[in-house]
PAZAPA-4460 file (N, C-alpha, C; in steps of 0.05 Angstrom, whole numbers, plus 32768, in hexadecimal, padded with zeros to 4 digits):
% residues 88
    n_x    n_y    n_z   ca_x   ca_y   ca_z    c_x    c_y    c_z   seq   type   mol
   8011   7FE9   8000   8000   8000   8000   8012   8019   8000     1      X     A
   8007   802A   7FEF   8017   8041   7FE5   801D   8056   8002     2      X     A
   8009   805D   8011   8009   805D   8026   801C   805B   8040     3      X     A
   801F   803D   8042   802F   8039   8057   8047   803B   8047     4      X     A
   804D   803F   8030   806E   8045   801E   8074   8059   8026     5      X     A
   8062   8074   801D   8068   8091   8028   8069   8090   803D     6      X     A
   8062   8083   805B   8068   8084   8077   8087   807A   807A     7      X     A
   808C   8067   806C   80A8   8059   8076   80B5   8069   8063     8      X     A
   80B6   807A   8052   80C5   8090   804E   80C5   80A8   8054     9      X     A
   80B7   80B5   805C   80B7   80D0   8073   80AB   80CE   808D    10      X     A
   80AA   80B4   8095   80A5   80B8   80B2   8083   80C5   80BE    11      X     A
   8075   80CB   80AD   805E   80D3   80B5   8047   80BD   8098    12      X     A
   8030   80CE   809F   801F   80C0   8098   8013   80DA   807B    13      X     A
   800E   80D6   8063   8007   80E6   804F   7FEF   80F7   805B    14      X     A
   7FEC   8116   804F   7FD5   8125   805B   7FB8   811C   804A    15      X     A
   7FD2   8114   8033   7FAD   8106   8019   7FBD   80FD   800B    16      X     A
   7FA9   80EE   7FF7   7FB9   80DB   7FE5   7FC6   80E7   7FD0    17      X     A
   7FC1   8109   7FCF   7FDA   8110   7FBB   7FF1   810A   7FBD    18      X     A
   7FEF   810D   7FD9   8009   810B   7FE4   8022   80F6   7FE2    19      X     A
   8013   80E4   7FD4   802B   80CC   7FC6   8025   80D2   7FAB    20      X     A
   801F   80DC   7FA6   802F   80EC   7F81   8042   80FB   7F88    21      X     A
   803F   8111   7F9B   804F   8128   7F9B   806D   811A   7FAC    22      X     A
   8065   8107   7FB2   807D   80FA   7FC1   808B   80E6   7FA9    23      X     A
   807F   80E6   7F95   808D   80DB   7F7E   807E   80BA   7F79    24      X     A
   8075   80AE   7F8C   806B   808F   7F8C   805B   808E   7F73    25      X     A
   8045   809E   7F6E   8041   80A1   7F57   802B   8084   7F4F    26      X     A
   8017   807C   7F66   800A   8066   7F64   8000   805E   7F53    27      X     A
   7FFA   8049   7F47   7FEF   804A   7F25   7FDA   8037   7F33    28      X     A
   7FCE   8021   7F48   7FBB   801F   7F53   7FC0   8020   7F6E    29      X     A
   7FA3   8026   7F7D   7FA3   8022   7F9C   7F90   8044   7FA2    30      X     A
   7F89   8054   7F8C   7F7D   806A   7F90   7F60   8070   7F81    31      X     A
   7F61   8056   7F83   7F47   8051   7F74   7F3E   8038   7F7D    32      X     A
   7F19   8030   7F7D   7F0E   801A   7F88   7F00   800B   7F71    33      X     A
   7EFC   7FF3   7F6F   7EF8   7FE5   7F5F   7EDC   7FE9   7F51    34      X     A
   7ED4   800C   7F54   7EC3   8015   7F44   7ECB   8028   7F32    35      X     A
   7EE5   8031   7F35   7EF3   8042   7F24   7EF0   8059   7F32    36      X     A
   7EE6   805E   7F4D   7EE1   807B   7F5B   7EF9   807C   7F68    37      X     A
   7F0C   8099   7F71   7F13   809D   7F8D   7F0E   8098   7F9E    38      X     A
   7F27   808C   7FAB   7F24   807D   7FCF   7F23   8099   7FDC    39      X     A
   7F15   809B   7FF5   7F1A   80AE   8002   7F2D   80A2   8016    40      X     A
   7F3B   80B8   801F   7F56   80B1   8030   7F50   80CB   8048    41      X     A
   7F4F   80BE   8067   7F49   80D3   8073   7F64   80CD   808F    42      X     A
   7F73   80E2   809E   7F8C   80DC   80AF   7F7A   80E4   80C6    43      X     A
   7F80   80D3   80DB   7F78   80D8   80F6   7F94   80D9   8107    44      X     A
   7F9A   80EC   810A   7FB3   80DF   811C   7FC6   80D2   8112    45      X     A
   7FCE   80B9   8121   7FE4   80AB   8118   7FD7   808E   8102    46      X     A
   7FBE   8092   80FC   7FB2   807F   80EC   7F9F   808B   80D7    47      X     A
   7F99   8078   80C5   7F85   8083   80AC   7F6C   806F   80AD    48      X     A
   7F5F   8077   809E   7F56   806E   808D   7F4C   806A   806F    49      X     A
   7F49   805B   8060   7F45   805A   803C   7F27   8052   803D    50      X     A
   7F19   805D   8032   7F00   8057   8025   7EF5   8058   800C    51      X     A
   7EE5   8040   8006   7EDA   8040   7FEF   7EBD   804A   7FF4    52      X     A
   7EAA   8056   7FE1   7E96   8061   7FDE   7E7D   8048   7FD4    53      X     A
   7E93   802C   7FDE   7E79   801A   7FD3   7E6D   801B   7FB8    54      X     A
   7E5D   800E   7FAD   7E46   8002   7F97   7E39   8020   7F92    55      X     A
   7E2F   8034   7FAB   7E1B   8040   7FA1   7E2C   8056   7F9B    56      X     A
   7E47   805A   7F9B   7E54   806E   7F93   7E56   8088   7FA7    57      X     A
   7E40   8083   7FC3   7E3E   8099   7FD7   7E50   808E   7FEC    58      X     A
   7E5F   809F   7FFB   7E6E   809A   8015   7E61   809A   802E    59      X     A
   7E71   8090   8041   7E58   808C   8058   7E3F   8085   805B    60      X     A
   7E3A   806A   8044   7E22   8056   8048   7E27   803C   8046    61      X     A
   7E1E   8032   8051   7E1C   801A   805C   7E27   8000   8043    62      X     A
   7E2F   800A   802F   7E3D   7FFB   8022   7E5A   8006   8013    63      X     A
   7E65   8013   802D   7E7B   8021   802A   7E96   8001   802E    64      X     A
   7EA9   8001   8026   7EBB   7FF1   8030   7ED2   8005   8037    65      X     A
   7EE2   7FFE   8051   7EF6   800E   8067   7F08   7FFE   806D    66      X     A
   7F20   8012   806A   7F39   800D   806F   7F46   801A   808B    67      X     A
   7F48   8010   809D   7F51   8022   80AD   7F6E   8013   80BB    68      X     A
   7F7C   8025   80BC   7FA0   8013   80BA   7FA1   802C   80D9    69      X     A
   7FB0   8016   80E9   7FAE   8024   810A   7FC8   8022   811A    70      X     A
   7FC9   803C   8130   7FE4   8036   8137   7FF8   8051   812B    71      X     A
   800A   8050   8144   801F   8067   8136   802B   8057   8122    72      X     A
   8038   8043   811F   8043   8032   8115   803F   8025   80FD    73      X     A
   801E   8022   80F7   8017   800E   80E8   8010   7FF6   80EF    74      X     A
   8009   7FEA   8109   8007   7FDC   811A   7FF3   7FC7   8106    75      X     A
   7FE5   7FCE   8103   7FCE   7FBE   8103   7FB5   7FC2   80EB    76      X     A
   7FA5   7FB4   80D8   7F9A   7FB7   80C0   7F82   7FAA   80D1    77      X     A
   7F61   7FC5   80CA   7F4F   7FB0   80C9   7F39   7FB8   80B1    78      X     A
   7F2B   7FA5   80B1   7F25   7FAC   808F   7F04   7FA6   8092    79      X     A
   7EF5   7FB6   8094   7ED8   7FBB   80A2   7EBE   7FC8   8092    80      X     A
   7EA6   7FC5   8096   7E97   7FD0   8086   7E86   7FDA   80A6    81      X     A
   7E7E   7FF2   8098   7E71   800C   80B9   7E65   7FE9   80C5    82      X     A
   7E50   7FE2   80BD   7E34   7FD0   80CF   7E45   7FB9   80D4    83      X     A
   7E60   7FB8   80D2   7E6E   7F90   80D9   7E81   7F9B   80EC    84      X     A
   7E7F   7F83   80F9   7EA0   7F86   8109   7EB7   7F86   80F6    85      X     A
   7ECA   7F87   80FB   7EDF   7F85   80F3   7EEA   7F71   80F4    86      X     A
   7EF7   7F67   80DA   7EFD   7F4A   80D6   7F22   7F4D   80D1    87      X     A
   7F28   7F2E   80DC   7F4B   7F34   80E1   7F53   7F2F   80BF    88      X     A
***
């Protein structure tokens, strides 16, 4: 993940996903969801999350799929939809 590349090279976490073009990575996939839309990419702190906008093309409904990568570090991947637990 393009992502955790730009972390293990500057030490922080990207402000948006421009931010690995302008850093040169230059992703050719991973910024896009298997509908051809933009992932949304949002930084909390020392963790993110990546979202897809789901089937209906709207964010924040219930057929959203979420990425959320946790931890100063990178600790830990869980890969969730809002209404499920989170599966390892």
């Amino acid at each position: 993940m393009y992502v955790m590349v730009y972390h293990d090279r500057t030490g922080r976490l990207p402000e948006t996903l421009d931010d690995l073009v302008r850093a040169g990575l230059e992703p050719t996939v991973g910024l896009e969801d298997g509908w051809g839309r933009r992932l949304r990419y949002l930084r909390v702190g020392d963790s993110f999350e990546l979202r897809s906008a789901g089937a209906d093309g709207e964010f924040d409904t219930s057929d959203d799929y979420v990425l959320e990568e946790l931890g100063p570090f990178l600790e830990g991947v869980e890969y969730a939809r809002p209404e499920q637990q989170a599966v390892p």
